[in-house]
C-alpha atoms as one frame of an Amber mdcrd trajectory, in Angstrom:
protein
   0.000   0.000   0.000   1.716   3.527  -1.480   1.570   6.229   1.100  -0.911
   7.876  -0.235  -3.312   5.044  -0.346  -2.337   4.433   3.685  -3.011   8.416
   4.413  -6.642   8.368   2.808  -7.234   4.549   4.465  -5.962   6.242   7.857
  -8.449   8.953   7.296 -11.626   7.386   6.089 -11.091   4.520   9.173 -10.883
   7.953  11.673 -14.086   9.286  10.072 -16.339   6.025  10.009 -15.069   2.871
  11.500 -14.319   4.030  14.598 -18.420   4.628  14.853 -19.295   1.833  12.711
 -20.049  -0.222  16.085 -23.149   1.809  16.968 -26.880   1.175  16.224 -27.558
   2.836  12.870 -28.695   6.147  13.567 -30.687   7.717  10.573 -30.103  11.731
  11.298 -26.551  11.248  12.124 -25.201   9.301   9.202 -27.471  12.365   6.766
 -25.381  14.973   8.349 -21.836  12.704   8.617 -22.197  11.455   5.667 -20.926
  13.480   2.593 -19.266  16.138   5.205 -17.665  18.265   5.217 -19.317  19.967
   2.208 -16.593  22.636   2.061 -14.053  20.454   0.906 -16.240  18.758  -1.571
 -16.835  22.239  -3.114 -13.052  22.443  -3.079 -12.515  19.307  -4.962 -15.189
  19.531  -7.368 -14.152  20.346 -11.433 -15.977  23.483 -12.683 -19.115  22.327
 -14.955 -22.706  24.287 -15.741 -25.408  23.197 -13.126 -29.133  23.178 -13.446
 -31.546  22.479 -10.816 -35.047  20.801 -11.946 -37.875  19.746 -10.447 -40.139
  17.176 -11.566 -43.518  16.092  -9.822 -41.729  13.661  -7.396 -38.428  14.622
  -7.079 -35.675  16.836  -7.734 -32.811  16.434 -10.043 -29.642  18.184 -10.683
 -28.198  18.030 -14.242 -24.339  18.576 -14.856 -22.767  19.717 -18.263 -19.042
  20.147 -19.131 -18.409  24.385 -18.910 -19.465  25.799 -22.716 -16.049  28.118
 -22.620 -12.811  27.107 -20.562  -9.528  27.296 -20.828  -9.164  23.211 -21.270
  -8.313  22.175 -24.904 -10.284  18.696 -23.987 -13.912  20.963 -23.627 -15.977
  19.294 -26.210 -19.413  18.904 -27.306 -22.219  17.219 -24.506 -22.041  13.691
 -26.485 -23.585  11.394 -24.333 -26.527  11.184 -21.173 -25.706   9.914 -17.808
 -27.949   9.084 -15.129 -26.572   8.703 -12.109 -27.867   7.528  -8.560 -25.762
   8.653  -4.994 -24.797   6.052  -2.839 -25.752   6.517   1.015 -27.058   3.147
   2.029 -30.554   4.301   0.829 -30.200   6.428   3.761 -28.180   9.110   3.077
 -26.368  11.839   0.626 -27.973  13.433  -1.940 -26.757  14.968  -5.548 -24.528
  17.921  -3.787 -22.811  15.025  -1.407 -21.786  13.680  -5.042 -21.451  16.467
  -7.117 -17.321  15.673  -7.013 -17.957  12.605  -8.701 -20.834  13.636 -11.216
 -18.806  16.884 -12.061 -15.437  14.973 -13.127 -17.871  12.302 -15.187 -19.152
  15.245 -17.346 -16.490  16.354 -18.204 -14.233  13.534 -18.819 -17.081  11.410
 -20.394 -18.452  14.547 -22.087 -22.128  13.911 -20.644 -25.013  15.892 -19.328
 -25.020  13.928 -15.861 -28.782  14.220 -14.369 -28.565  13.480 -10.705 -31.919
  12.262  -8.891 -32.649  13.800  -5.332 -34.112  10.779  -4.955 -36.970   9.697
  -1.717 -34.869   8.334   0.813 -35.810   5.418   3.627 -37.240   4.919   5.801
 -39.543   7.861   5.211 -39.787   6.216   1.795 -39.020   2.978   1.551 -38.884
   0.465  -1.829 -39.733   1.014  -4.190 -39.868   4.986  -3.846 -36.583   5.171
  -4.983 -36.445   2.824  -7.622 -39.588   4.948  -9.176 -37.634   8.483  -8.801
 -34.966   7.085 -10.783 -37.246   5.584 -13.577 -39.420   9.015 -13.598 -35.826
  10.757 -14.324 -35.504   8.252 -16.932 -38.443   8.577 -18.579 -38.399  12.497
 -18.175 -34.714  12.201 -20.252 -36.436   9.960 -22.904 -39.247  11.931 -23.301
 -39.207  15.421 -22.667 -35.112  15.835 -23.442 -35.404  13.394 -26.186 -32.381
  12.034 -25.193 -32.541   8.234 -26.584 -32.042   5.420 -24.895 -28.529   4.404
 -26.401 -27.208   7.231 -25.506 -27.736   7.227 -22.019 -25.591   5.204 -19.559
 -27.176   3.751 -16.059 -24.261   4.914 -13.471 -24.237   4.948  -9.565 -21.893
   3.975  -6.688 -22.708   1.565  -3.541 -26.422   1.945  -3.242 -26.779   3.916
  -6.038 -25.251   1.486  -8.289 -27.727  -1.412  -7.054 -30.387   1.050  -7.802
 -29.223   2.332 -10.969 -29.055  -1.814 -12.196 -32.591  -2.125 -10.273 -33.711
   0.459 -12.435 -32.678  -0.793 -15.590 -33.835  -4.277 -14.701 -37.537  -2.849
 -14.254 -36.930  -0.372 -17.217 -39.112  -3.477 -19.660 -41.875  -3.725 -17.305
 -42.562   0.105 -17.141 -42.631   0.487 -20.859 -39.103   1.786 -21.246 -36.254
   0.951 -22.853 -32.821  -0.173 -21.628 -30.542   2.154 -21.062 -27.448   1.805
 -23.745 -24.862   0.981 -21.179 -24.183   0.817 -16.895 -21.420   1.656 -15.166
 -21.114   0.824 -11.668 -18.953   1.887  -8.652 -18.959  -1.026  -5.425 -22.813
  -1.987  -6.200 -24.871  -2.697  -3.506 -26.746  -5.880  -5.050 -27.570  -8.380
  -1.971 -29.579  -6.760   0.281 -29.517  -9.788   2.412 -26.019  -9.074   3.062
 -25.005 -12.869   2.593 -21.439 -12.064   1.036 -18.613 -14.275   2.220 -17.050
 -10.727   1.769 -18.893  -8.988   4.965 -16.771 -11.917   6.864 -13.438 -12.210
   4.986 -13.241  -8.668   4.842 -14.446  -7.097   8.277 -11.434  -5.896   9.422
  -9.737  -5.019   6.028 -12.865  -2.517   5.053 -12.201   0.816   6.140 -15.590
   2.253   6.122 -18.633  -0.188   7.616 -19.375  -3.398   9.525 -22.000  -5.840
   8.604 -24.636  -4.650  11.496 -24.510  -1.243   9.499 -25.734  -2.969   6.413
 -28.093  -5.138   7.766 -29.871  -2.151   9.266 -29.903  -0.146   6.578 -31.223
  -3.051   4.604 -34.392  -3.378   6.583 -35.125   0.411   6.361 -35.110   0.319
   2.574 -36.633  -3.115   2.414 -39.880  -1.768   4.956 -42.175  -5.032   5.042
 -40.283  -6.947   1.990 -38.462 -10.085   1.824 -34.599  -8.814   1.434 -34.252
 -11.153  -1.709 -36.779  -9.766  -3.368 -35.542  -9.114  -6.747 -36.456  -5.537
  -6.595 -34.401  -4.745  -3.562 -31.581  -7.111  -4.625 -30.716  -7.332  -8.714
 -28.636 -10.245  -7.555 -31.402 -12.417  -7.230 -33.645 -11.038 -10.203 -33.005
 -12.522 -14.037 -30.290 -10.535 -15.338 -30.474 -11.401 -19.200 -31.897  -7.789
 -19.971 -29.253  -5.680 -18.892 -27.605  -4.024 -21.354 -23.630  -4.442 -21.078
 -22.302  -3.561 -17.901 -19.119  -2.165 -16.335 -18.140  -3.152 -12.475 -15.193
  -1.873 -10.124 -15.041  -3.437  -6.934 -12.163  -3.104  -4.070 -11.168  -6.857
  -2.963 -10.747  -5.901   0.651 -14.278  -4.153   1.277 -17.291  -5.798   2.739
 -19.715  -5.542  -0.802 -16.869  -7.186  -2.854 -18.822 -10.109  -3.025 -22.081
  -8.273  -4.125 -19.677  -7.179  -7.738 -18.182 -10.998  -8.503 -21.564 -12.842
  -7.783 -23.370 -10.385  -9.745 -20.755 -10.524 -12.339 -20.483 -13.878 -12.572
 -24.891 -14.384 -13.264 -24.919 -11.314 -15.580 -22.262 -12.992 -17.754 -24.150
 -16.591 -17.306 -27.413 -15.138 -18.112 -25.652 -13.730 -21.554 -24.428 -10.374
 -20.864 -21.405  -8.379 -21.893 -19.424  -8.037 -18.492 -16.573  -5.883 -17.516
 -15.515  -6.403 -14.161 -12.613  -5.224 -12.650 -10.858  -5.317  -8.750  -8.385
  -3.634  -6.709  -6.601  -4.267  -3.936  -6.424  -2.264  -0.796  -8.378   0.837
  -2.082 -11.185   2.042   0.192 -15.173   1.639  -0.784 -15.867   4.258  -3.948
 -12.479   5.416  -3.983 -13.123   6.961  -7.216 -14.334  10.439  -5.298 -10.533
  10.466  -4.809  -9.666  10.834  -8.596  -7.312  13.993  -7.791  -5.320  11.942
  -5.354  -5.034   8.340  -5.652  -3.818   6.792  -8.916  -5.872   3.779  -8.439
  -8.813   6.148  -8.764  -8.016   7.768 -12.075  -7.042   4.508 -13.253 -11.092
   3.191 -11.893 -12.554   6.361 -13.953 -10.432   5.918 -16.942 -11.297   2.902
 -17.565 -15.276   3.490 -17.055 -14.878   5.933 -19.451 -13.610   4.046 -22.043
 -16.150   1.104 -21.683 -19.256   4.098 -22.115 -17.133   5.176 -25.154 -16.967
   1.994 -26.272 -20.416   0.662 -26.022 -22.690   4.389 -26.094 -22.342   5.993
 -29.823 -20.678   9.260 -29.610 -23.320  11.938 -31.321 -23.014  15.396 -30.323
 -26.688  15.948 -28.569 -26.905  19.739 -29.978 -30.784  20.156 -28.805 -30.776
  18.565 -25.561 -29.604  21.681 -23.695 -31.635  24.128 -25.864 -34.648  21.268
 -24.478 -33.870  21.759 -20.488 -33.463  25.457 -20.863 -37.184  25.304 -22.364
 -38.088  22.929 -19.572 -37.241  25.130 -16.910 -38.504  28.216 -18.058 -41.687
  26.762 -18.739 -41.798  25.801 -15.118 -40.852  29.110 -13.851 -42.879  30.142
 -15.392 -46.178  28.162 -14.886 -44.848  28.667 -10.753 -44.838  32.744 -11.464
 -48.692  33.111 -13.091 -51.492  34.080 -11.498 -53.603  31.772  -9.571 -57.452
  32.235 -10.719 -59.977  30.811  -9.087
């Protein structure tokens, strides 16, 4: 382990292990989770940001800067949708703005960003149907299509973000053209040989954290419910899908499992490990190598598998969007 890997395993143990031992308590991990906000203003790349609201939700779309002084600035090419981790708990699109901000511009993407309904105020499938509403709202009044947009997410997020797709057939929708994601959460049950092997080795949780967490999303459902956990659900579907997974933290085992039944059930897999890195070390991009090394190659797989056509009307589209909103907010009320 380089020193630099040590200093930011040293760090995230002092910020979350040491409390990982405590009952799961809702309020606390919202505000410690994602903090300090300061420094992820700090470390976030400069990109345009739009703030829309649809009748459920929120979302927060991302687009590379039109003018910089970076000779890589290029043309919005691609869609992203992306779904926060937080354990279904937690964090929200400014808690991963870091992240969604480097992926627009280095995958030249608009990045939409659901505020999605949280547990256990909202528990399953809540999310699952903010993140198909953004979908659909992309699809239909964007007009991005459906190749063109890439399923991403980290931890929860990307569980959710392969739920999503999963469910994408029986809503009417089409699959997205590609998914990408970071440590998936896919086994709600939490039955991983990982959350044993690795207990000591992960620098962020313990099992008991998961297994709480778990319930609150799951409310009165069986945890292997295919909805909650895209491990257990038929996979053939999916479109082809990208995986990065740290061998020493507790969910590695949610990645290879899934990995292994998406490729059975016919699907083009990419799945790659690391050792030693901490859960979603790709926030880290501007410090570890191991992190660029994660986003580079996520990149390339959406570049390889999502068709590269500059998407000229889709910002003219959201600008309409939310000025039709503003202005349907700003006219008079008559009775």
């Amino acid at each position: 382990m380089h020193w630099r890997l040590r200093l930011a395993d040293l760090a995230i143990r002092w910020r979350f292990k040491r409390h990982a031992e405590r009952p799961l308590d809702v309020p606390w991990a919202r505000e410690r989770i994602g903090r300090p906000l300061w420094m992820r203003r700090v470390i976030t790349l400069p990109v345009q940001r739009t703030d829309v609201a649809l009748p459920s939700h929120r979302v927060e779309v991302l687009s590379p800067p039109a003018r910089g002084f970076s000779r890589d600035l290029r043309p919005i090419e691609r869609a992203v949708l992306y779904v926060h981790g937080g354990g279904f708990i937690a964090c929200s699109p400014a808690t991963h703005r870091p992240l969604a901000a480097r992926i627009a511009r280095e995958w030249r993407a608009m990045v939409v960003v659901p505020d999605y309904r949280l547990a256990p105020e909202h528990p399953f499938p809540a999310a699952r149907n903010d993140v198909l509403a953004t979908y659909r709202w992309m699809l239909e009044t964007l007009g991005v299509s459906a190749e063109q947009i890439v399923f991403a997410g980290d931890s929860a997020g990307g569980g959710l973000a392969i739920s999503a797709a999963l469910a994408c057939l029986e809503h009417g929708l089409p699959v997205p053209g590609a998914i990408v994601a970071f440590s998936p959460w896919t086994d709600l049950t939490c039955s991983g040989a990982s959350l044993v092997d690795n207990i000591d080795r992960c620098a962020m949780f313990v099992p008991s954290q998961l297994h709480a967490a778990a319930q609150l999303y799951a409310g009165g459902l069986a945890r292997d419910d295919p909805g909650l956990s895209p491990l257990h659900a038929e996979l053939s579907s999916l479109p082809p899908l990208c995986l990065h997974v740290s061998l020493d933290e507790l969910l590695r085992d949610d990645t290879l499992r899934l990995a292994e039944r998406a490729t059975a059930a016919g699907v083009s897999v990419r799945c790659r490990t690391w050792p030693s890195v901490p859960h979603v070390w790709q926030f880290l991009a501007g410090w570890l190598p191991e992190a660029r090394d994660s986003l580079d190659d996520a990149r390339d797989f959406v570049m390889q598998h999502v068709p590269s056509t500059t998407l000229t009307a889709v910002p003219a589209r959201l600008a309409q969007h939310v000025a039709q909103r503003i202005s349907r907010r700003a006219a008079p009320h008559v009775a």
